[in-house]
OpenMM code with the backbone's topology and positions (N, CA, C; nanometers):
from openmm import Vec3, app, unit

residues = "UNK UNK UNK UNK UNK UNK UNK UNK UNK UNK UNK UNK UNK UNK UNK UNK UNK UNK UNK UNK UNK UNK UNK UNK UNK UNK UNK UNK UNK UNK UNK UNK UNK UNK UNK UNK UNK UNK UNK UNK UNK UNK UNK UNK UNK UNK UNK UNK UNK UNK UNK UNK UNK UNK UNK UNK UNK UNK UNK UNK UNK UNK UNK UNK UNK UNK UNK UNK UNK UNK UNK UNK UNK UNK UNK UNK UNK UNK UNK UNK UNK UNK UNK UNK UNK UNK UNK UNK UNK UNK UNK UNK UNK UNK UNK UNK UNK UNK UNK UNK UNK UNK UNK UNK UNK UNK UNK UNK UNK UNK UNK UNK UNK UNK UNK UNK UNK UNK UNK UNK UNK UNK UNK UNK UNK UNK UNK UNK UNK UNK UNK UNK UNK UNK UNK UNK UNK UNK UNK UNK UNK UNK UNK UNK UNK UNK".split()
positions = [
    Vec3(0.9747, 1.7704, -2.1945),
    Vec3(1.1078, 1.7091, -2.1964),
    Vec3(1.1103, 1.6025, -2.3048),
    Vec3(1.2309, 1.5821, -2.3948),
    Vec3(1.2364, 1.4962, -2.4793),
    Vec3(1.2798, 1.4090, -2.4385),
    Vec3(1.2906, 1.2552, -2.5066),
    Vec3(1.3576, 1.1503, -2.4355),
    Vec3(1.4723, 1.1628, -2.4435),
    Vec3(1.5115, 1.2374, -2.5107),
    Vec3(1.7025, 1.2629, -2.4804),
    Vec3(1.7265, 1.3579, -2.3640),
    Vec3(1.6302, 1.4297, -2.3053),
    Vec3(1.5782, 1.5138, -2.1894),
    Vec3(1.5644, 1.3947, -2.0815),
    Vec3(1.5117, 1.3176, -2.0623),
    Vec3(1.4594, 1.1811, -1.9534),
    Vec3(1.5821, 1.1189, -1.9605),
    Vec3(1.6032, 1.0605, -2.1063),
    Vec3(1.7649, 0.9926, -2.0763),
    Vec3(1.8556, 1.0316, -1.9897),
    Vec3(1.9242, 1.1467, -2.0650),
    Vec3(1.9865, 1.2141, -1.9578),
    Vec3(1.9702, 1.2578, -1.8122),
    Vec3(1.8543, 1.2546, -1.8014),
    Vec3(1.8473, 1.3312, -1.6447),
    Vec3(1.8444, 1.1717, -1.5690),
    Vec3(1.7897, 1.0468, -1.6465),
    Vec3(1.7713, 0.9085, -1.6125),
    Vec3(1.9334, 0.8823, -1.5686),
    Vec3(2.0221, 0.9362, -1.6566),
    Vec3(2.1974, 0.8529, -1.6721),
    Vec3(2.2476, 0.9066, -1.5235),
    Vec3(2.1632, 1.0347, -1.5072),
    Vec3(2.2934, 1.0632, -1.3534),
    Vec3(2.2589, 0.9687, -1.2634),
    Vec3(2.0841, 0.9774, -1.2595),
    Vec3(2.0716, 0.8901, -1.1103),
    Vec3(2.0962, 0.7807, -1.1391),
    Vec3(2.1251, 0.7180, -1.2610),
    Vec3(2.1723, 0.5591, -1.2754),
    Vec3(2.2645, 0.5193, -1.2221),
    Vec3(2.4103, 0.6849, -1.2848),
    Vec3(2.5482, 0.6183, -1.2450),
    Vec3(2.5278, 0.6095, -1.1002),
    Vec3(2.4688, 0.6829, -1.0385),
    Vec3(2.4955, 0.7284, -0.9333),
    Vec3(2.4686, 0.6071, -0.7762),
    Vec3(2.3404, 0.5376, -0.8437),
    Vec3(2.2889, 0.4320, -0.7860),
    Vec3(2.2946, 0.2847, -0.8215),
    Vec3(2.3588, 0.2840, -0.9588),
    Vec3(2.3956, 0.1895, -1.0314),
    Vec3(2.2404, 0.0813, -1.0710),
    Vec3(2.1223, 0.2114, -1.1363),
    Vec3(2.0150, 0.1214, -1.1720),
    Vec3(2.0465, 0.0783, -1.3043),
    Vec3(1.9392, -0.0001, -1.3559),
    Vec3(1.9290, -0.0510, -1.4844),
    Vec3(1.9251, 0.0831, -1.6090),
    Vec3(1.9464, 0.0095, -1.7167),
    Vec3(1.9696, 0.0775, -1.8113),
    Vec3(1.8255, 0.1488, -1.8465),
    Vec3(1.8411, 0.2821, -1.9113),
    Vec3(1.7177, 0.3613, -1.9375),
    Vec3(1.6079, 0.2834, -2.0524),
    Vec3(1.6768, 0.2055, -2.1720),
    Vec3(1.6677, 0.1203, -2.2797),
    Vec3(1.5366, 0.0108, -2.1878),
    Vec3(1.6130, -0.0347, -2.0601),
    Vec3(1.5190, -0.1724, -1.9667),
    Vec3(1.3770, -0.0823, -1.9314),
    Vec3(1.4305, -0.0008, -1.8622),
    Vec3(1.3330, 0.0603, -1.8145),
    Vec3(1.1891, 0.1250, -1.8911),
    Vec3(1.2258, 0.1045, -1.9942),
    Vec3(1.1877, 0.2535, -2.0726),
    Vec3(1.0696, 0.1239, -2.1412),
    Vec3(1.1360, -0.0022, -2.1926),
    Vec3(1.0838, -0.1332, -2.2127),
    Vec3(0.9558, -0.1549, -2.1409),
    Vec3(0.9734, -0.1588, -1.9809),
    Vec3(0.9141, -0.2064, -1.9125),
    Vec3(0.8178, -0.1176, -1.8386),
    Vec3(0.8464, 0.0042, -1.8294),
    Vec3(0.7577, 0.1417, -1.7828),
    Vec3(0.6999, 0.2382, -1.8542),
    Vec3(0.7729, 0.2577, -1.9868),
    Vec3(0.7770, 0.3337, -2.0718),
    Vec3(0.8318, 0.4920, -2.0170),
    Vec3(0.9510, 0.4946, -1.9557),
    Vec3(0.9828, 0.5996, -1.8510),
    Vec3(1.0220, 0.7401, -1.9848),
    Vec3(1.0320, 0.6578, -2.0893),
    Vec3(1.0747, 0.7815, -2.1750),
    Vec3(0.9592, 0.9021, -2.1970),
    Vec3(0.8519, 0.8356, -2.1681),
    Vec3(0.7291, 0.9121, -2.1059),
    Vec3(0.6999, 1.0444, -2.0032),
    Vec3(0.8107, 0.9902, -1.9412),
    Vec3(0.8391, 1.1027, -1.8190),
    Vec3(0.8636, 1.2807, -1.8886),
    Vec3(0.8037, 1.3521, -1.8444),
    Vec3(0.8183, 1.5021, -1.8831),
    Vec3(0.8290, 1.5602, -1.7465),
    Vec3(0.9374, 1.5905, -1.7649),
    Vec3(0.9918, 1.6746, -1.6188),
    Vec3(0.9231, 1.8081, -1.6057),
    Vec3(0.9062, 1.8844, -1.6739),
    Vec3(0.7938, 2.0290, -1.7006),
    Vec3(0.6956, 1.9521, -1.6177),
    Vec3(0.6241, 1.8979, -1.6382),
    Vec3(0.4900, 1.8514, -1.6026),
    Vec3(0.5031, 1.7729, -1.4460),
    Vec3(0.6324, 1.6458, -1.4336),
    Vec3(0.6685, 1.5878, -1.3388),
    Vec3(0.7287, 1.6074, -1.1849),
    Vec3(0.8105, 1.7126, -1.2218),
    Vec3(0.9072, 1.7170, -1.1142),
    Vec3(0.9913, 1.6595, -1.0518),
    Vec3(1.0226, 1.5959, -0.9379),
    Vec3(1.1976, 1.5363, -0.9311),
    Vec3(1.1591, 1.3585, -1.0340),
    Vec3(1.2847, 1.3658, -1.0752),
    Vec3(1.2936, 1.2444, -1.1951),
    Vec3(1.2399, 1.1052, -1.1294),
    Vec3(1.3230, 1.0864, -0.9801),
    Vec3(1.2897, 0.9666, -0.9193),
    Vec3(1.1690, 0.9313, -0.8911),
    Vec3(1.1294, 1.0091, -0.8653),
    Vec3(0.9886, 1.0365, -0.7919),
    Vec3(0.8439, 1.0068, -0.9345),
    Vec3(0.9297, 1.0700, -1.0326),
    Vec3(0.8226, 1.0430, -1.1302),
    Vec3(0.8342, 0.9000, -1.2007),
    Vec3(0.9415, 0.8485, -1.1822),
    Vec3(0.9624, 0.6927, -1.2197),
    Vec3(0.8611, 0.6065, -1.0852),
    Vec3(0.9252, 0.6636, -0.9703),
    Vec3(0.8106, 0.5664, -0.8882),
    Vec3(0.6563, 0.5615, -0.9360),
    Vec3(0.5979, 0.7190, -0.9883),
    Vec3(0.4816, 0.6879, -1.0497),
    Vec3(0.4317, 0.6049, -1.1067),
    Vec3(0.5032, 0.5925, -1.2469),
    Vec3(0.5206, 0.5273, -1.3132),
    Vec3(0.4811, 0.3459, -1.3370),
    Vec3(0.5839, 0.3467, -1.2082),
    Vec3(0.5819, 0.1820, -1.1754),
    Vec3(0.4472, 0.1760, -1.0938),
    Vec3(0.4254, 0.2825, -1.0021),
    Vec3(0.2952, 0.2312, -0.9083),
    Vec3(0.1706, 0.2261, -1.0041),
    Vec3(0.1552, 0.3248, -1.1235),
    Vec3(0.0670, 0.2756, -1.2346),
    Vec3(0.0433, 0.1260, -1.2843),
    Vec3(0.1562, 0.0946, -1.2958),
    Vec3(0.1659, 0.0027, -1.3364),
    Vec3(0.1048, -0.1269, -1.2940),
    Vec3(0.1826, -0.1322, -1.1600),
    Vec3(0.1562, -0.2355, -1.0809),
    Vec3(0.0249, -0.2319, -1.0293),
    Vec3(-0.0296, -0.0844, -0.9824),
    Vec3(-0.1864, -0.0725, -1.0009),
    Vec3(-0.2716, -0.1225, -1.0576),
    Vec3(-0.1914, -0.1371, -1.2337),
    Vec3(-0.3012, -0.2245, -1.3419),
    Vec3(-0.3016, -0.3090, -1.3392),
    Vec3(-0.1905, -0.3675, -1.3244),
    Vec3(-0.1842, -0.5631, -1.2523),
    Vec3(-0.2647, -0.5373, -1.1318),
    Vec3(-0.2823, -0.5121, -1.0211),
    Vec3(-0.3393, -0.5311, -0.8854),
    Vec3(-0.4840, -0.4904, -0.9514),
    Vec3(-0.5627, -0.4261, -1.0577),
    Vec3(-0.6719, -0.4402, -1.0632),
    Vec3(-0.7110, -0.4901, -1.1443),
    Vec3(-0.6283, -0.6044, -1.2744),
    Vec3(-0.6694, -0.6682, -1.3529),
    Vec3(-0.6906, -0.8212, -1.2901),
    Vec3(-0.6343, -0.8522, -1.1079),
    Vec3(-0.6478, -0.9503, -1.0786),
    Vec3(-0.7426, -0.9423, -1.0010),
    Vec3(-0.7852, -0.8685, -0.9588),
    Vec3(-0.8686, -0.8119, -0.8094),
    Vec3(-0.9814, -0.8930, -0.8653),
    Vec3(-1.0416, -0.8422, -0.9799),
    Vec3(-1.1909, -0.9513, -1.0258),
    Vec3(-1.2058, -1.0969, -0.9494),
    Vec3(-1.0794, -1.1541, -0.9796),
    Vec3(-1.0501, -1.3154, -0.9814),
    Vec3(-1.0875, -1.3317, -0.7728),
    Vec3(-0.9664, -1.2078, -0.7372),
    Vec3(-0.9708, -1.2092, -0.6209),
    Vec3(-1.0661, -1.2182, -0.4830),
    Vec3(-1.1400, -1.1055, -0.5242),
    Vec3(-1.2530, -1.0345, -0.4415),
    Vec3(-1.3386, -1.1040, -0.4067),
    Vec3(-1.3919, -1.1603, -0.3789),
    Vec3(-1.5511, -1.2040, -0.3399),
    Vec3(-1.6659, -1.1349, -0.2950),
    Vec3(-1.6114, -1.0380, -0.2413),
    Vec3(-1.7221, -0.9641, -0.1785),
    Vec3(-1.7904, -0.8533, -0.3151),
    Vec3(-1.7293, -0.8721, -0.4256),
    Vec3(-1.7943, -0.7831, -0.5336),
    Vec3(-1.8024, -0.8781, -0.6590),
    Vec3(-1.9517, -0.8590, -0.7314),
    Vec3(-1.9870, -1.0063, -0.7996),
    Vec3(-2.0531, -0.8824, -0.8927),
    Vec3(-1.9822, -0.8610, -1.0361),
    Vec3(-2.0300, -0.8638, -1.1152),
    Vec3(-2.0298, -0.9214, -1.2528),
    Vec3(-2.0915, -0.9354, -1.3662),
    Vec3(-2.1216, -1.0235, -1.4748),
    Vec3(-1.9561, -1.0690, -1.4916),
    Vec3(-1.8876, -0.9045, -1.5436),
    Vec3(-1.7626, -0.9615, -1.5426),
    Vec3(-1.6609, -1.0400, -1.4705),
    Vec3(-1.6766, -1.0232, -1.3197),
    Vec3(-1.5989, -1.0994, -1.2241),
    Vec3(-1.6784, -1.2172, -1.2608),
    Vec3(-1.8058, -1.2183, -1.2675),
    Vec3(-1.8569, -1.3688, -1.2716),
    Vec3(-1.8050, -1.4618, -1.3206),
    Vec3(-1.7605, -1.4384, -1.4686),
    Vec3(-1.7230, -1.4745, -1.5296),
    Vec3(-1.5892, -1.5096, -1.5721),
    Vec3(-1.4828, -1.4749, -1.5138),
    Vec3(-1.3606, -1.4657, -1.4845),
    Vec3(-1.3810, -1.5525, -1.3492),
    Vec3(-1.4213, -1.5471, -1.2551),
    Vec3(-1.4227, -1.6222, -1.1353),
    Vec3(-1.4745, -1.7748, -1.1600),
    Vec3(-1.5712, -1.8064, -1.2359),
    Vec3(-1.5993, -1.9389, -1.2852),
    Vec3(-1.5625, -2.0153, -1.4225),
    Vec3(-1.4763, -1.9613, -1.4399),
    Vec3(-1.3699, -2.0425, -1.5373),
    Vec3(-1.2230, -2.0622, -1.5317),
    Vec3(-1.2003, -2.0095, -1.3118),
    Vec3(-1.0647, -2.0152, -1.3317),
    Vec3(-1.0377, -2.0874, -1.1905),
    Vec3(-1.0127, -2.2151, -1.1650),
    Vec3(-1.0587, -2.2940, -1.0594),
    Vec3(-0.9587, -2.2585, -0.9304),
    Vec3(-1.0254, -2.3106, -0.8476),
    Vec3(-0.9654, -2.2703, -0.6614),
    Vec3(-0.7596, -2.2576, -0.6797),
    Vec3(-0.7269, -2.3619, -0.7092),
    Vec3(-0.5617, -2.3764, -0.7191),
    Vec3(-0.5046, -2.2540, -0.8131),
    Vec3(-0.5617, -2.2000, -0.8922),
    Vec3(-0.5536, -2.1153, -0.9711),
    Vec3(-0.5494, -1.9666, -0.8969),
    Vec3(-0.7115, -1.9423, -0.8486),
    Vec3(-0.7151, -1.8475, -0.7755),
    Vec3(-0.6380, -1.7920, -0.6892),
    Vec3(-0.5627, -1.9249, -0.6134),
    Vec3(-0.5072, -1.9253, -0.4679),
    Vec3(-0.3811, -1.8469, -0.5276),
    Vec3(-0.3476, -1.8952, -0.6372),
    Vec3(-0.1904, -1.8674, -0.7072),
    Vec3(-0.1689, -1.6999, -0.7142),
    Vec3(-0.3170, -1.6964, -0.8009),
    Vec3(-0.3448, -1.5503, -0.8264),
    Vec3(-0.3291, -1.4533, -0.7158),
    Vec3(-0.3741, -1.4946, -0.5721),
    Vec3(-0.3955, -1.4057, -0.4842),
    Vec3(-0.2493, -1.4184, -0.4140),
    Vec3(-0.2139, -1.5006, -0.4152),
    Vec3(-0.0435, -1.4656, -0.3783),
    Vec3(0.0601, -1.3482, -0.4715),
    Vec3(0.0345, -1.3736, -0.5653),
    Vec3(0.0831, -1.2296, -0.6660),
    Vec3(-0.0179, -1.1480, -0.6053),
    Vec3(-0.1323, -1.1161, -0.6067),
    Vec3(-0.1903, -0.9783, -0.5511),
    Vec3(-0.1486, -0.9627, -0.4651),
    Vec3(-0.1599, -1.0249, -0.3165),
    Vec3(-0.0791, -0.9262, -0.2408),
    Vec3(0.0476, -0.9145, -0.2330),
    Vec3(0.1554, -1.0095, -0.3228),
    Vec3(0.2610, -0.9059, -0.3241),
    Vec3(0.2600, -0.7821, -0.3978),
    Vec3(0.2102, -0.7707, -0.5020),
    Vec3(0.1546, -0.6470, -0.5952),
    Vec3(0.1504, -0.5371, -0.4853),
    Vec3(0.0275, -0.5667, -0.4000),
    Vec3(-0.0696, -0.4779, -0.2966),
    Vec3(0.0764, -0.4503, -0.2324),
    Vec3(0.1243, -0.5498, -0.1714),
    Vec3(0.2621, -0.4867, -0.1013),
    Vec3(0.4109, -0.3596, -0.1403),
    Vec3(0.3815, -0.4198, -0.2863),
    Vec3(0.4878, -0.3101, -0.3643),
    Vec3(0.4289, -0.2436, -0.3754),
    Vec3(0.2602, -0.1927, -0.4004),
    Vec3(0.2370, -0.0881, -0.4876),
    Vec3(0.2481, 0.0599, -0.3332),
    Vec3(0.2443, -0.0100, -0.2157),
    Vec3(0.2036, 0.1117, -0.0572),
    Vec3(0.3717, 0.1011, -0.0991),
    Vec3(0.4813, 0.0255, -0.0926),
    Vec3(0.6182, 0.0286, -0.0434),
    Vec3(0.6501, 0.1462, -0.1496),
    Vec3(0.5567, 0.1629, -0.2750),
    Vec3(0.6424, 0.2936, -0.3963),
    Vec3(0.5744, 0.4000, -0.3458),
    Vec3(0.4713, 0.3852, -0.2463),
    Vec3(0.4040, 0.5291, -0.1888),
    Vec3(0.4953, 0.5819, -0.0671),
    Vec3(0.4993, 0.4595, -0.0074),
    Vec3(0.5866, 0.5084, 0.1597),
    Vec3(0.7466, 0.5624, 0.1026),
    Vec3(0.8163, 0.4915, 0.0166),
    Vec3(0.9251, 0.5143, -0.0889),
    Vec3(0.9356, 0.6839, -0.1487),
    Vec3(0.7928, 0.7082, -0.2180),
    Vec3(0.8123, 0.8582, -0.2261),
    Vec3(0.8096, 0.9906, -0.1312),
    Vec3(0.7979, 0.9528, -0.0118),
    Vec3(0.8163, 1.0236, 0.1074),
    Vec3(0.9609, 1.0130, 0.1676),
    Vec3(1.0300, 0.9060, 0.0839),
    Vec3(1.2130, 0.9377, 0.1628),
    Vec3(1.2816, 0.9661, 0.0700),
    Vec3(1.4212, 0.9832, 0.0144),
    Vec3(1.5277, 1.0373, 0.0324),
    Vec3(1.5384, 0.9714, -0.1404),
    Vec3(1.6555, 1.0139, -0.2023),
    Vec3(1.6621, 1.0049, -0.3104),
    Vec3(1.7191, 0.7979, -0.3321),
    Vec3(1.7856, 0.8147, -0.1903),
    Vec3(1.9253, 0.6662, -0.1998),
    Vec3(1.8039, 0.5747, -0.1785),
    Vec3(1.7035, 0.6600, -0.0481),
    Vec3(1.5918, 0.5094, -0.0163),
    Vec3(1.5285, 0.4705, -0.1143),
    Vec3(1.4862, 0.5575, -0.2511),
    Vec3(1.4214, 0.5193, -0.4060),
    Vec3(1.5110, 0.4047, -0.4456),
    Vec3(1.6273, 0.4775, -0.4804),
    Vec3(1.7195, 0.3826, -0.5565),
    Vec3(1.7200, 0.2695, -0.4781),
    Vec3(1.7450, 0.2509, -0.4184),
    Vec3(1.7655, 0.1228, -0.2906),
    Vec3(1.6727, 0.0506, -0.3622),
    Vec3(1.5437, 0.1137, -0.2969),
    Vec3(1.4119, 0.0135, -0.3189),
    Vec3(1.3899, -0.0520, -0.4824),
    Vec3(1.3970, 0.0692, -0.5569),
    Vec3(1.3914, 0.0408, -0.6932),
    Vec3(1.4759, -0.0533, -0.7727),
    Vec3(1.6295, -0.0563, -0.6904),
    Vec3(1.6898, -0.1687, -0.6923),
    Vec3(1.6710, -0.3271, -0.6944),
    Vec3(1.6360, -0.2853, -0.5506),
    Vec3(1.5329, -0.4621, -0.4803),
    Vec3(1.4069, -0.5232, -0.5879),
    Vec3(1.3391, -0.4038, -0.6451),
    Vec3(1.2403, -0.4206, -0.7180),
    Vec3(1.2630, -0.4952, -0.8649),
    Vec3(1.3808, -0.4109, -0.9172),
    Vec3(1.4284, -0.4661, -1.0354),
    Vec3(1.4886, -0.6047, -1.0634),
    Vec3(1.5141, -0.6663, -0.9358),
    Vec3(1.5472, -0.7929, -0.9367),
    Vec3(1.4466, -0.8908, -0.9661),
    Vec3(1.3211, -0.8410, -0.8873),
    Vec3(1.2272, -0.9058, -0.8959),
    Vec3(1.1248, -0.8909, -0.9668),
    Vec3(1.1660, -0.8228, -1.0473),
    Vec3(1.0225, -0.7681, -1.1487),
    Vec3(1.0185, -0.8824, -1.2538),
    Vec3(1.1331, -0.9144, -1.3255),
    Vec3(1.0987, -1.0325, -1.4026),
    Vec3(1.0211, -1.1250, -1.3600),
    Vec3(0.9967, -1.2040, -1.2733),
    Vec3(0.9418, -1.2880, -1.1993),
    Vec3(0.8039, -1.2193, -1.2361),
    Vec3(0.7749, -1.1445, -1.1542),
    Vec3(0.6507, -1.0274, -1.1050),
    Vec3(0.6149, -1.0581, -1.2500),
    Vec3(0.6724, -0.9970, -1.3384),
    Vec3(0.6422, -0.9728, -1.4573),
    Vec3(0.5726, -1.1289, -1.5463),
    Vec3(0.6340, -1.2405, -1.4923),
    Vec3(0.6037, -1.3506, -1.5679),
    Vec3(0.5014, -1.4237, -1.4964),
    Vec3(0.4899, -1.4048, -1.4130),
    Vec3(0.3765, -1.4640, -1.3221),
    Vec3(0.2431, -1.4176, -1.3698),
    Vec3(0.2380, -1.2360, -1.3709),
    Vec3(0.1571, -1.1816, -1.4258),
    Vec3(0.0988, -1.2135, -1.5852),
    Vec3(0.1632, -1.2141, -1.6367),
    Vec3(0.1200, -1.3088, -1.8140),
    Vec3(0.0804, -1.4038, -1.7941),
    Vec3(0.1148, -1.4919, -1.7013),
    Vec3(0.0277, -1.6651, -1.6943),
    Vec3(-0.0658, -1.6386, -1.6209),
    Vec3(-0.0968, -1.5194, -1.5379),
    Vec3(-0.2481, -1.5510, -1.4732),
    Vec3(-0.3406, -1.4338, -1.6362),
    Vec3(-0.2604, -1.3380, -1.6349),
    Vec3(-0.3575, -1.2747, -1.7867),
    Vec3(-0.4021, -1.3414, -1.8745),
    Vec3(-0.3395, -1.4593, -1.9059),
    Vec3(-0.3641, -1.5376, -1.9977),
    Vec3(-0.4691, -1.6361, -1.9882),
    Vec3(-0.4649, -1.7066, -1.8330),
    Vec3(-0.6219, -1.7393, -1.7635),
    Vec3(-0.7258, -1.6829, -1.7829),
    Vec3(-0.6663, -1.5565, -1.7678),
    Vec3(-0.8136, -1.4797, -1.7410),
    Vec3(-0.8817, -1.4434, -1.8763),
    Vec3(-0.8010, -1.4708, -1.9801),
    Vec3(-0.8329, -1.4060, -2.1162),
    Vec3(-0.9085, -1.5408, -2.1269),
    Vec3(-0.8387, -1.6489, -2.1409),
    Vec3(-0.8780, -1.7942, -2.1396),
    Vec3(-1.0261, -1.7982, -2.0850),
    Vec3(-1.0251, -1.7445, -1.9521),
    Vec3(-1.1860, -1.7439, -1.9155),
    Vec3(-1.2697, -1.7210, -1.9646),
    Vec3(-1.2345, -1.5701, -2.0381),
    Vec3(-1.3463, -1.5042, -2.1324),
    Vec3(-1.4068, -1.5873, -2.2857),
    Vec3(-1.2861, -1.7106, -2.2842),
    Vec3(-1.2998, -1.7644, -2.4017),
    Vec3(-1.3994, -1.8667, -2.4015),
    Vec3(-1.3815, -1.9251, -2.2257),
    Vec3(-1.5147, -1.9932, -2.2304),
    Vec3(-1.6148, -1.9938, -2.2385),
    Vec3(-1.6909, -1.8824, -2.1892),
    Vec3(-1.8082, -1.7899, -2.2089),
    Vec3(-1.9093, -1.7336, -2.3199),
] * unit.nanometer
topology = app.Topology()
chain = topology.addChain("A")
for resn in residues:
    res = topology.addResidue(resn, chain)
    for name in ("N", "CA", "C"):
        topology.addAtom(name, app.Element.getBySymbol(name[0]), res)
């Protein structure tokens, strides 16, 4: 499917649910990515998409997070990024952890319960989204101390 293939098949369920523009999305997911040959229903492959996503945030923080797994790299990321920090961090993970099961339980209902959700999501993704850069940026920061 071409992205004028994704666009389009993106514009019905937009009008239809009144999501964000394909242009936002496409920004932030890279949904123009989507190949329906390969994918199958459109919504469903956008939830992918995002749960990738948010996956890579939920395991680019997990290091910081975890305790129970100590290696060179967590080490090192974990001792250059102090307790108030951490604490911050692990409040974005589990909301992360929370969205990333809500886009799994999400692809088991109905086309409106996607949109719905994906709705709720889009409000809050900026946030999501900026929170996430100030702890990446820690963590890059960490590596710098080292």
């Amino acid at each position: 499917m071409s992205i004028q293939e994704s666009r389009k098949e993106y514009e019905k369920i937009k009008a239809k649910y009144k999501l964000p523009s394909f242009d936002y999305l496409d920004e932030e997911f890279e949904i123009s990515s989507i190949k329906m040959e390969e994918q199958g229903v459109f919504i469903k492959a956008l939830l992918r998409l995002i749960a990738n996503k948010v996956y890579s945030f939920l395991s680019m923080l997990e290091s910081v997070v975890d305790h129970s797994h100590q290696t060179m790299h967590d080490m090192i990321e974990k001792s250059n990024i102090n307790d108030q920090e951490k604490q911050e961090i692990f409040v974005l993970y589990k909301e992360l952890g929370k969205i990333y099961h809500e886009l799994y339980l999400k692809s088991l209902q109905s086309e409106k319960d996607i949109a719905d959700y994906l709705n709720l999501l889009f409000k809050k993704w900026p946030k999501i989204k900026e929170r996430q850069i100030i702890f990446t940026k820690l963590i890059v920061a960490a590596w710098e101390k080292e």
